[in-house]
C-alpha positions in Angstrom: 45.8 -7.2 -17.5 42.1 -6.4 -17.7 40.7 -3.3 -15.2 39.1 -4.6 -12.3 35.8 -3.3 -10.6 36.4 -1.4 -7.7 34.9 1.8 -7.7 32.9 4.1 -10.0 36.0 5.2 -12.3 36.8 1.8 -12.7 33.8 1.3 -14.6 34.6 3.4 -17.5 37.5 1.7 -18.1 35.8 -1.7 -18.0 33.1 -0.9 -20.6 35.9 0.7 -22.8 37.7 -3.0 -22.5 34.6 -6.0 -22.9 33.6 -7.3 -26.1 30.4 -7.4 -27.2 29.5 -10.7 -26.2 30.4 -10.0 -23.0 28.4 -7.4 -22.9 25.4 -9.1 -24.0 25.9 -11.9 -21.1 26.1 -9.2 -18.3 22.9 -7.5 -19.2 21.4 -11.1 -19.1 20.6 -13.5 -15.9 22.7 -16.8 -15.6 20.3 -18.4 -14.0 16.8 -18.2 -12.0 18.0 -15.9 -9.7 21.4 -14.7 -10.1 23.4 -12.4 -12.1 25.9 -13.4 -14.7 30.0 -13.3 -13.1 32.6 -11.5 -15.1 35.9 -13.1 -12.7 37.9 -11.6 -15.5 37.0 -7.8 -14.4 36.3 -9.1 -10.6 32.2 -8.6 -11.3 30.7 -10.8 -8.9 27.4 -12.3 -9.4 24.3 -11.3 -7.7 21.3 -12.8 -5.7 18.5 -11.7 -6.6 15.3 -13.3 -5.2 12.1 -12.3 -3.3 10.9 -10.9 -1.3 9.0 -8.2 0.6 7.7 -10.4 3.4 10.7 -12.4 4.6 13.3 -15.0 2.9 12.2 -16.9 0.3 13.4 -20.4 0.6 11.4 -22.0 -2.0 13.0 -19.6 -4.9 15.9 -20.5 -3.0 15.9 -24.0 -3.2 15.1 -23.4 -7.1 18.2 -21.6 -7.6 19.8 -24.7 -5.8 18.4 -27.1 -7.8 19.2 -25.4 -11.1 22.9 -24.9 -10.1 22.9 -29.1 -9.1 21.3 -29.6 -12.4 23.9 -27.6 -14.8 26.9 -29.0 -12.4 25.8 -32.9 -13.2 25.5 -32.8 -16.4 28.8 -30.5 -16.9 30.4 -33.3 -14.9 28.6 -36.1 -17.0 30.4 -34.3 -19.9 28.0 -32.4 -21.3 27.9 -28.8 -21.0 24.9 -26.9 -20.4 25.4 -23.3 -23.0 22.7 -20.2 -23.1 22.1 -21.4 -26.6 19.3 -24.4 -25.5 17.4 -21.6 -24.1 16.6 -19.7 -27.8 13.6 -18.2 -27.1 14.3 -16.7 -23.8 12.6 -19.5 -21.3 13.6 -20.1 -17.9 15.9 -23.3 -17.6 13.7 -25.2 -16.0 9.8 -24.5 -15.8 9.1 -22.7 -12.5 6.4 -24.9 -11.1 8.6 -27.8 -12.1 11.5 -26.2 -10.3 8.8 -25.9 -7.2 8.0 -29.5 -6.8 12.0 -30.7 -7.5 12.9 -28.0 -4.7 10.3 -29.3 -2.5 11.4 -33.2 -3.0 8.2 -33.9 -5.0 10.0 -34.8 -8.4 13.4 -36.3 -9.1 15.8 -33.6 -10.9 16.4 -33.9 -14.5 19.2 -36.4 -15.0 20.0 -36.1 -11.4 18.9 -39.2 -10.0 18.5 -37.7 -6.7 16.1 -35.5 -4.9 17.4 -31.7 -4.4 16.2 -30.5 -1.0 17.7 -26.9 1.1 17.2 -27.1 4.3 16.6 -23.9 6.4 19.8 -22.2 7.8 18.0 -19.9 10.5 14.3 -20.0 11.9 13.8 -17.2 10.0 10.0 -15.5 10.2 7.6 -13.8 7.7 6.8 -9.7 7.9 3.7 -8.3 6.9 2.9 -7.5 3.6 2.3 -4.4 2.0 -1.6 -4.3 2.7 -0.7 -4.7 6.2 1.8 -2.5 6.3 -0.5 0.1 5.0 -3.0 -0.4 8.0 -0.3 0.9 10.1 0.0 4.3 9.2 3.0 4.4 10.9 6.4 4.6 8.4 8.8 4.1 11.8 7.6 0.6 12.6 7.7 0.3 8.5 11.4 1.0 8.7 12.4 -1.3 11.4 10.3 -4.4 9.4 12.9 -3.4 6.4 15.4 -3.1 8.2 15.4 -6.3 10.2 14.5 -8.3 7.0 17.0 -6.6 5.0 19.8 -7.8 7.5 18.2 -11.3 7.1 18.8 -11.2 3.5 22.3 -10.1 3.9 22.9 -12.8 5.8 21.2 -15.2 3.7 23.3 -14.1 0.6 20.8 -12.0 -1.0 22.0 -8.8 -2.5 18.7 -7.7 -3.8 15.8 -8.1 -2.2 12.7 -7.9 -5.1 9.3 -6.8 -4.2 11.0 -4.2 -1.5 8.1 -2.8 -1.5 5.4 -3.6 -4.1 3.5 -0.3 -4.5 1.1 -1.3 -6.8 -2.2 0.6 -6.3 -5.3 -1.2 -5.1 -7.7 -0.8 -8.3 -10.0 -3.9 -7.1 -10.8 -5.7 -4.4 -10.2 -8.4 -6.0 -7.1 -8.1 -7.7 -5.1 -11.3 -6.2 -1.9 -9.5 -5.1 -3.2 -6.7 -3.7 -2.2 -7.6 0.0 1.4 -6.7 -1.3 0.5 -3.1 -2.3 0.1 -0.6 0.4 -3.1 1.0 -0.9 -5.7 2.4 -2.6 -4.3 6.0 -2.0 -1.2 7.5 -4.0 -0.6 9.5 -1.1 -0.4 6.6 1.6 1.7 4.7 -0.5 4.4 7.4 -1.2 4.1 8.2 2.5 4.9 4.6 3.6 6.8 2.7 0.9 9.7 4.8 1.0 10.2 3.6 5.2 10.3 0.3 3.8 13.0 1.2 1.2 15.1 3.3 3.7 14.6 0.3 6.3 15.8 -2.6 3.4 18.8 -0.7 2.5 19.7 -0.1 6.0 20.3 -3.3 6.0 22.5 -3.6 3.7 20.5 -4.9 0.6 19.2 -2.9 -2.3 15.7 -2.7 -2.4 14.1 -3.3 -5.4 10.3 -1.3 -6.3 7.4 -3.2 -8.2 5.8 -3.3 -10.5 6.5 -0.4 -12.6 3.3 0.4 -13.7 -0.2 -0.2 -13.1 0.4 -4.1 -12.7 -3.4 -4.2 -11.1 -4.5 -7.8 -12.1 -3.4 -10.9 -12.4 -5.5 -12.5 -15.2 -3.9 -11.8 -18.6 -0.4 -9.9 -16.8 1.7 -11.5 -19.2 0.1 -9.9 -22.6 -2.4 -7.5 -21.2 -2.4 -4.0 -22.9 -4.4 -1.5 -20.3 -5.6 1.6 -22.1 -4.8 4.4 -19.0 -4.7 7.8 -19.7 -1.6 9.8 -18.6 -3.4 11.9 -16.0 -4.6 9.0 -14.7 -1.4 7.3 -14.4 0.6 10.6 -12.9 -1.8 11.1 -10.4 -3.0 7.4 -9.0 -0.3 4.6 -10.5 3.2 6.4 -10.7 3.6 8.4 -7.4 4.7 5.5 -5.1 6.9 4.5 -7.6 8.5 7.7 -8.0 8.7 8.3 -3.9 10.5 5.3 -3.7 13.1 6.4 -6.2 13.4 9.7 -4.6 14.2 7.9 -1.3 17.0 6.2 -3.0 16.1 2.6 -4.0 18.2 1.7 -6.3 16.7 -1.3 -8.7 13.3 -0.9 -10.3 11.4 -4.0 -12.0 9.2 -3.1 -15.2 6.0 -4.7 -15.0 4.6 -7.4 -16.9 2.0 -5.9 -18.4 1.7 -2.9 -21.5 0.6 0.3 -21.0 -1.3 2.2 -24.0 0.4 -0.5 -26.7 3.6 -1.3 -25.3 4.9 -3.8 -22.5 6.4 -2.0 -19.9 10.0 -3.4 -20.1 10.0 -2.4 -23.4 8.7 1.2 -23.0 10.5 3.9 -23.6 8.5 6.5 -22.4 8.0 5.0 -18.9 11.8 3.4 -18.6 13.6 6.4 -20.1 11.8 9.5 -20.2 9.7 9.2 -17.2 12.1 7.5 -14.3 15.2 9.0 -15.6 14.4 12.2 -17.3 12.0 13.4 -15.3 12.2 11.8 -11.9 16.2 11.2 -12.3 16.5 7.9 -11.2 20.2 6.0 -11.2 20.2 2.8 -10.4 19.3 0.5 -12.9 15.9 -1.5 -14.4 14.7 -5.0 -14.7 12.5 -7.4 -16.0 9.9 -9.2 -14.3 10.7 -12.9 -14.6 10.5 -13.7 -18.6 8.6 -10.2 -18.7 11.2 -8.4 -21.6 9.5 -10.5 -24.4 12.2 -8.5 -26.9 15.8 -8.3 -25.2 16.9 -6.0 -27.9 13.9 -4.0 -27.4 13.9 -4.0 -24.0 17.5 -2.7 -23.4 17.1 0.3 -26.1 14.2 1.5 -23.8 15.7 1.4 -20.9 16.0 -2.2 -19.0 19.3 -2.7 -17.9 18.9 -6.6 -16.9 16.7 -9.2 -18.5 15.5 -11.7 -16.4 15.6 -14.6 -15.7 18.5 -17.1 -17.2 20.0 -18.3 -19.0 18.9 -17.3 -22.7 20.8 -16.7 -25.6 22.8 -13.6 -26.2 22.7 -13.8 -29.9 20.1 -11.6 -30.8 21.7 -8.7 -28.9 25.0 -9.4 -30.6 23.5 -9.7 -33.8 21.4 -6.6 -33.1 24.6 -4.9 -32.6 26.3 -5.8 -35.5 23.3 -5.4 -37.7 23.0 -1.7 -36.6 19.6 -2.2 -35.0 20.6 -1.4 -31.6 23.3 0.9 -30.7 26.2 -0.8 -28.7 25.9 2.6 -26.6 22.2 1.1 -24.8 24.2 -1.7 -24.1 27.0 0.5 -22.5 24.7 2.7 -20.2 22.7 -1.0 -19.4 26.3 -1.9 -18.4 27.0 1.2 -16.5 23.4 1.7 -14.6 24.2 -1.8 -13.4 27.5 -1.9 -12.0 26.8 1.5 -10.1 24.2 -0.4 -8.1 26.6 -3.8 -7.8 28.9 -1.7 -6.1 26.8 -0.9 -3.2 25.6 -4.4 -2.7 26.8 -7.1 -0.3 28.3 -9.2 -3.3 31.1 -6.1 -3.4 31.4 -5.0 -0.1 30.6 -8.2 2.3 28.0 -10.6 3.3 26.6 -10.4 6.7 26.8 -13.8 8.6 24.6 -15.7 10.3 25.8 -14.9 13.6 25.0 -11.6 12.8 21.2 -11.8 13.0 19.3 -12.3 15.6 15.9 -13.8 15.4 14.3 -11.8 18.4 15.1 -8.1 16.1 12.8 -9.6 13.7 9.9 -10.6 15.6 10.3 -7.3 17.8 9.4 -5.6 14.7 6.6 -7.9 13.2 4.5 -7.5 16.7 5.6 -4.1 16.7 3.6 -3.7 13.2 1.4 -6.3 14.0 0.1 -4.1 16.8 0.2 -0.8 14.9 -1.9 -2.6 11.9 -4.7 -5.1 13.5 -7.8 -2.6 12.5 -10.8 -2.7 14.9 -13.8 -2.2 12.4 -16.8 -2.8 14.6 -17.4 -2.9 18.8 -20.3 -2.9 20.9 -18.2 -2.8 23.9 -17.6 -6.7 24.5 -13.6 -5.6 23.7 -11.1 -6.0 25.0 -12.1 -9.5 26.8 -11.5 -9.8 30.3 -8.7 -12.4 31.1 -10.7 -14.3 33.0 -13.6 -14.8 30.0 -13.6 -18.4 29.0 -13.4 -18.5 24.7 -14.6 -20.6 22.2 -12.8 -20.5 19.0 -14.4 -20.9 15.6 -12.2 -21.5 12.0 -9.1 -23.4 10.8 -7.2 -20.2 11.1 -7.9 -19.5 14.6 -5.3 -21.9 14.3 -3.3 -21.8 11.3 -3.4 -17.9 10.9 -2.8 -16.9 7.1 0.5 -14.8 7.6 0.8 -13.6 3.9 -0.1 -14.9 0.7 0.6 -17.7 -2.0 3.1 -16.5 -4.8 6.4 -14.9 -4.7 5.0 -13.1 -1.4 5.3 -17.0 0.3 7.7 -17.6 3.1 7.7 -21.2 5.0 8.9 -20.5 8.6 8.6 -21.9 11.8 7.6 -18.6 13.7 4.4 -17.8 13.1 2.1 -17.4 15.7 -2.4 -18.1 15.9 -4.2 -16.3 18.0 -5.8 -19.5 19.3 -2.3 -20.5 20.9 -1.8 -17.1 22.3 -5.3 -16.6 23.7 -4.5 -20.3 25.4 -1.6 -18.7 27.4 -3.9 -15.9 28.4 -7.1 -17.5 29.4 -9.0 -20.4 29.2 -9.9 -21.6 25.3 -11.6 -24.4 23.8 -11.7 -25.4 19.8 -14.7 -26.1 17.8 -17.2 -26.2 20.4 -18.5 -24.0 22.9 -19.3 -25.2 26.8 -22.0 -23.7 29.0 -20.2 -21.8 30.3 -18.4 -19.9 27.5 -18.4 -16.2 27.6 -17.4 -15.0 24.0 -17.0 -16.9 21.0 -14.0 -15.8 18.3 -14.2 -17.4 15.1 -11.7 -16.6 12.6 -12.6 -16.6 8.5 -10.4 -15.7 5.6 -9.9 -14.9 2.0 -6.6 -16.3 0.3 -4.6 -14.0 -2.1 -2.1 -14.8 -4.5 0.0 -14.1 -7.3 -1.1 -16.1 -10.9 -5.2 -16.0 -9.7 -7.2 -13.2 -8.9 -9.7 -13.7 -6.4 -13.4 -14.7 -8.1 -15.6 -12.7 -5.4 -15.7 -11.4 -2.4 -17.0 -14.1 -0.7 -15.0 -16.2 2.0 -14.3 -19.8 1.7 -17.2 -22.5 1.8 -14.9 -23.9 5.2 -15.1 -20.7 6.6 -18.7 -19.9 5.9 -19.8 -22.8 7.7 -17.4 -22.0 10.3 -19.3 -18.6 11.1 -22.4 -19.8 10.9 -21.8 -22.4 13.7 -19.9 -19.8 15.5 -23.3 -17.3 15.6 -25.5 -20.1 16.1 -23.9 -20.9 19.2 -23.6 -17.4 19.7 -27.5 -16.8 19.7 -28.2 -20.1 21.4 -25.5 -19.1 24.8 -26.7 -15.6 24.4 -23.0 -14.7 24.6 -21.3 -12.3 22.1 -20.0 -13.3 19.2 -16.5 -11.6 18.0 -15.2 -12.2 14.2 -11.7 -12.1 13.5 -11.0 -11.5 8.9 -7.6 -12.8 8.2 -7.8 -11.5 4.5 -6.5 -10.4 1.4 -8.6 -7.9 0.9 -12.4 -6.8 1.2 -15.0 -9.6 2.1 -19.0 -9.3 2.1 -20.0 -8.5 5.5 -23.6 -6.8 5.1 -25.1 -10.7 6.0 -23.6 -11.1 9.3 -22.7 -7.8 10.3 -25.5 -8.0 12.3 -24.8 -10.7 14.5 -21.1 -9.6 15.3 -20.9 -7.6 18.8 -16.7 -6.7 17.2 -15.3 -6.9 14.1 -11.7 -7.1 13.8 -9.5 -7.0 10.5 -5.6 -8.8 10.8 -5.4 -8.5 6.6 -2.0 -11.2 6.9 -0.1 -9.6 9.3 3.5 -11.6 9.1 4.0 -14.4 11.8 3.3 -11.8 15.0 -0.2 -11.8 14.0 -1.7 -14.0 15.9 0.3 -13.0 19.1 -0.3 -9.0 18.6 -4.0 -10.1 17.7 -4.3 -12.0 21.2 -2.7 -8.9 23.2 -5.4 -6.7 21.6 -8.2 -8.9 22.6 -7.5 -9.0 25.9 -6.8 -5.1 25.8 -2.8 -5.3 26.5 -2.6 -3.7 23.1 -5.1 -0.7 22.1 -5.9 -1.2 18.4 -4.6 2.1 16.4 -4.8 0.2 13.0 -6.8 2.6 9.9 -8.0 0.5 6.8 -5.8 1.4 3.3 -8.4 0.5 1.4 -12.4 0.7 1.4 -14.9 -1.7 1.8 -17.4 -1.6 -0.2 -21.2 -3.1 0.4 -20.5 -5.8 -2.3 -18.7 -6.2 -5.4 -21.7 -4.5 -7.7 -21.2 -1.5 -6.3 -17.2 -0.8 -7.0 -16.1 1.6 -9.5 -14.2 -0.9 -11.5 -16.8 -4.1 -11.5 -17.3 -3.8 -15.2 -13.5 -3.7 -16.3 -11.5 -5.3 -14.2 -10.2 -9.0 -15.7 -11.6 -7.9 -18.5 -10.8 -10.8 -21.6 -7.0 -10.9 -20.3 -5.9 -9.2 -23.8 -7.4 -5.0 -23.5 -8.4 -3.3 -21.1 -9.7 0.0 -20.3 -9.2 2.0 -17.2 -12.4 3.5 -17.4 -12.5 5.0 -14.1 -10.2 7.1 -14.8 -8.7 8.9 -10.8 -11.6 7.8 -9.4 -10.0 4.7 -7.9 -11.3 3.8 -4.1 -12.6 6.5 -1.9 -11.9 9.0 -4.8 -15.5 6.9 -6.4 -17.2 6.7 -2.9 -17.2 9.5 -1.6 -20.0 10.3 -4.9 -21.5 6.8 -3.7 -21.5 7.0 0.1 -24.4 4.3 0.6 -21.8 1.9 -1.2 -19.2 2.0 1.1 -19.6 -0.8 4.2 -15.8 0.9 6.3 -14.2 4.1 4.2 -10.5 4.2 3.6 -8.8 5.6 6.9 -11.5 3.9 9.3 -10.1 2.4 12.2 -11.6 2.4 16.3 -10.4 2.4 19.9 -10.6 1.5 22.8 -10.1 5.0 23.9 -11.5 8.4 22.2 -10.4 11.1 21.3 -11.1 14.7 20.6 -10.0 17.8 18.0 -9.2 20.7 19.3 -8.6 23.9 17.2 -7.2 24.0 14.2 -4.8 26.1 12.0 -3.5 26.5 8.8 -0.3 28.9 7.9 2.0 28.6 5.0 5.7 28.3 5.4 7.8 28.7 2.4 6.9 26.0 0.1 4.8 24.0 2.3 1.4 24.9 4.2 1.5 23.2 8.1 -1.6 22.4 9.6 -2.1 21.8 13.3 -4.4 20.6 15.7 -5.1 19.5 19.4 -5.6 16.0 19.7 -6.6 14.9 23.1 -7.1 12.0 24.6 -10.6 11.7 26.3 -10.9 8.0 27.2 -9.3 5.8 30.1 -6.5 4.2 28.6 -3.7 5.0 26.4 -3.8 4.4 22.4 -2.8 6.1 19.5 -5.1 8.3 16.7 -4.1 9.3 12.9 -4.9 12.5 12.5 -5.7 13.0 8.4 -5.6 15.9 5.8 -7.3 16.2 2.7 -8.4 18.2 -0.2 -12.0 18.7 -0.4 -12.3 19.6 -4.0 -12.7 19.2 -6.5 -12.3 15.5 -6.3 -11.4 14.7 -2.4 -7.8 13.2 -1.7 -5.3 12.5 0.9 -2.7 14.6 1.6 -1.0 14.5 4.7 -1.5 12.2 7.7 0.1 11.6 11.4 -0.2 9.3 13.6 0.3 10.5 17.3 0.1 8.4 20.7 -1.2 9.4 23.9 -1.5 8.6 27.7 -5.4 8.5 28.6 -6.3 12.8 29.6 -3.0 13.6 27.7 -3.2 16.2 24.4 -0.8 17.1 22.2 -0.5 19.2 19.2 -0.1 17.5 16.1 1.3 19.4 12.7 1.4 18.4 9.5 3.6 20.1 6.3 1.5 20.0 3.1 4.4 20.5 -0.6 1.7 23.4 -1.5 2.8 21.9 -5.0 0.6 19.0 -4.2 -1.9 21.2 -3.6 -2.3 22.2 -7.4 -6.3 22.5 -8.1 -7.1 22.1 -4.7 -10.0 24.3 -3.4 -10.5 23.6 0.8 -9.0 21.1 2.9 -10.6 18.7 5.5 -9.6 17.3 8.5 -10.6 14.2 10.7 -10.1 10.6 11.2 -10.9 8.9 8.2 -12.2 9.7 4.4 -15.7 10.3 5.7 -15.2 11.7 9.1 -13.5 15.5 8.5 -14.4 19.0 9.2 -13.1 21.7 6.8 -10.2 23.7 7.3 -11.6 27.4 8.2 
């Protein structure tokens, strides 16, 4: 009788006891997004879908409708085998899948529409962008958490995209409201909460995209020319921060690196994340992204992506000699380590185990910790007696995150039109005599498949501001501009005419709620941008190779990515990275440096100086010779209170450094004496 999985031994004895084609079929999906089953050894398959910002019902209803597809026609007689699928393709196109699972096309020899309908009213979390505004990794954690026990309960076992830490290189890379930030240093700060809070949960977490997946024009065949200081010190510390924190799954990237495509890269798969940084758990591909299976898994990727596809050439690989039935044994063995600690092995949560009100305790939570006040003149927080005039569709549709694999269709997500309305007295579109402050709302979409083409907002929402300020001007009241976006807009026109500026990025479906409480000053605004703005597109480090022709592509800037760049060019920069105001103010006290073993703590008094309580991020850097982050804190304080905040410094990470800085953002320090 064959071994059965059950714990780590067992999987010795397993390997010692499969054939080789069965092998080959556990390294490879079985369909869009699950795992191939092995009944015989009692290997379960897995779920694995996105994502990072909530439940993902459209891949789920793909997976559905694949499943209904392969079960009609096996019961029509005619059995659906991995060998249709020769050269590796999904089973069904994806945007195909997409409009079957959303009722818009019939299903291949179906005859019938395929339709899931939602089990929960499950919500959306911020994405990675936001999550970065926070600079907080405890309301991080609890966003992972609660969306990790969502999952569970949803039958998820790994939960992709968890988190994306895929550096900010340009504004107007059209996934960059996934990654966390411009900064290697935020990013390894943060990301890991998120991992910690997923697997809490219950789920593995899953890190992407390993490495330097920056655009999306070209992904698929791309070949960026980075050079490996470059990638050490900017593109592969969040990755390797979230291995250290334990997440177990990491998914190569589409895209090559210096001549090879990452899931097919040795160097980054095998020498990098396991022999230096030690990692366990195992590797996959993007979706279609190892575009050689036998290559792939003798670098280092454990699963391939989606199914089905054809086992043959591993097997004949095998046989020929070309790759050593060993890779295929340590794919085997990475993979099963990490199936035992999912819920496919040790027990789903159920539904009546989640409860919705967790999850949207920990979106506002964030929400509130990540709305970023850029610009006030005093007209904030509103009164709650002020009468407001709202201005742009998402005043009333608030964009909670983006298009893509990052999409999640809920119920729950809240505009700050509707929330304001409980509050106070709002009208839509047009302003009355008697208005006091007009909010308009304008955006810029991101998504995955289309980088943005400017950083201009939409034509809608352009005329939307500028009937917003010309009512503005012609009431003489102020005029208050909400950015639901993406990423960087231009703001140098109209700057001008705003008396506040606030900045939501997509802040998961307690945006518009959070954004309402902060408006009317129940909420004190503590968020600090993760990225900069810059003056205009000309001016960023990266204008003149970014996109590039889709097939090479140079990183020319080398480490000089965000602020790194700015702070040479400070009449570029519109808000620097760490910028963020209050309602309250604050004030440094003394500060001291002292080494303690391997680390160097520095501390200062923070006090409160304002009326109210809010919360300040107190941030360390090193000065020279090129100025970086290197420790932060966020600390929160009752108005008149003062505390001391410390922050440990790995003197390793201080290699090179001359001085350090302190203050509240990139621009604003004073050196270390």
């Amino acid at each position: 009788m064959p071994v059965r999985l059950k714990d780590s031994e067992s999987i010795e004895a397993i390997i010692s006891e499969m054939t080789l084609e069965e092998k080959a079929a556990l390294v490879i999906g079985a369909s869009p997004f699950r795992t191939k089953p092995l009944e015989k050894y009692g290997i379960p398959a897995l779920v694995v879908m996105d994502g990072g910002t909530g439940y993902n019902s459209i891949q789920a209803e793909q997976e559905h409708a694949f499943r209904a597809y392969c079960k009609r026609r096996i019961s029509a007689g005619i059995p659906v085998s991995e060998d249709e699928f020769p050269e590796g393709d999904e089973c069904l196109d994806t945007n195909k899948l997409s409009l079957l699972a959303r009722g818009a096309v019939q299903a291949p020899d179906l005859g019938e529409m395929i339709a899931v309908r939602p089990v929960l009213p499950l919500g959306c979390y911020p994405p990675g962008m936001f999550l970065g505004a926070t600079w907080n990794p405890e309301v991080i954690e609890r966003c992972g958490k609660a969306l990790g026990r969502e999952a569970n309960a949803c039958g998820i076992d790994i939960l992709l995209g968890t988190p994306n830490v895929n550096i900010h290189r340009d504004p107007l890379g059209g996934r960059i409201f996934e990654g966390y930030s411009e900064d290697p240093c935020l990013v390894s700060k943060l990301a890991p909460a998120f991992v910690k809070g997923i697997m809490e949960g219950g789920v593995v977490a899953n890190v992407k995209h390993f490495a330097a997946n920056n655009q999306e024009k070209g992904r698929r065949g791309i070949n960026e020319h980075i050079e490996e200081e470059t990638l050490r010190e900017i593109y592969f510390p969040g990755f390797k921060a979230c291995v250290e924190a334990g997440c177990a799954t990491v998914m190569a990237a589409y895209n090559s690196i210096n001549g090879s495509a990452c899931a097919m890269n040795k160097w980054l798969l095998t020498d990098v994340l396991r022999g230096e940084w030690g990692f366990e758990g195992f590797v996959m591909s993007d979706w279609g992204g190892a575009y050689d299976e036998v290559e792939a898994i003798a670098a280092g990727c454990d699963l391939i992506m989606p199914g089905p596809r054809t086992t043959a050439p591993l097997v004949t690989a095998v046989r020929e000699g070309v790759l050593p039935e060993s890779k295929l044994d340590d794919a085997i063995r990475n993979y099963l380590k990490v199936l035992l600690m999912t819920p496919a092995v040790k027990g789903h949560l159920t539904l009546e185990d989640i409860d919705p009100e967790e999850g949207k305790r920990a979106a506002y939570d964030a929400a509130c910790e990540g709305i970023t006040l850029l610009k006030n003149d005093g007209v904030l927080p509103l009164a709650e007696g002020n009468k407001i005039a709202f201005y742009g569709r998402h005043s009333r549709e608030m964009i909670a995150s983006g298009e893509g694999s990052a999409e999640v269709i809920t119920s729950l997500n809240t505009n700050v039109y509707d929330c304001a309305a409980k509050i106070t007295d709002v009208t839509f579109g047009e302003a009355c005599e008697d208005t006091d402050v007009i909010v308009v709302t304008v955006s810029a979409q991101g998504q995955e498949f289309y980088d943005r083409e400017s950083m201009a907002m939409p034509e809608e929402d352009r005329i939307a501001l500028e009937e917003a300020t010309a009512e503005s001007k012609s009431l003489g009241v102020p005029l208050v501009v909400l950015m639901n976006i993406s990423g960087p807009i231009d703001i140098v026109d109209w700057e001008p005419d705003a008396s506040a500026i606030v900045c939501e990025f997509f802040p998961g479906m307690q945006g518009g709620a959070a954004m309402a409480d902060i408006l009317f000053g129940r909420v004190n605004p503590s968020g600090k941008l993760p990225l900069t703005f810059p003056k205009s597109y000309d001016v960023t480090p990266t204008k003149d190779n970014f996109g590039g022709d889709g097939i090479e592509l140079t990183y020319a800037e080398g480490i000089n990515v965000g602020y790194r760049y700015y702070d040479k060019h400070p009449e570029d920069v519109m808000y620097p990275f760490g910028y963020g105001l209050s309602y309250t103010t604050f004030e440094f006290g003394e500060v001291s440096a002292k080494s303690e073993g391997d680390n160097i703590r520095v501390s200062v008094d923070v006090t409160n100086t304002g009326s109210r309580a809010g919360s300040e991020t107190v941030q360390v850097y090193a000065a020279e010779p090129i100025k970086a982050l290197k420790g932060f804190a966020k600390v929160k304080l009752a108005a008149g209170e003062s505390k001391t905040v410390t922050i440990s410094i790995n003197i390793a990470d201080l290699a090179g450094t001359g001085s350090l800085a302190i203050g509240t953002s990139s621009v604003d320090l004073q050196p270390l004496a």
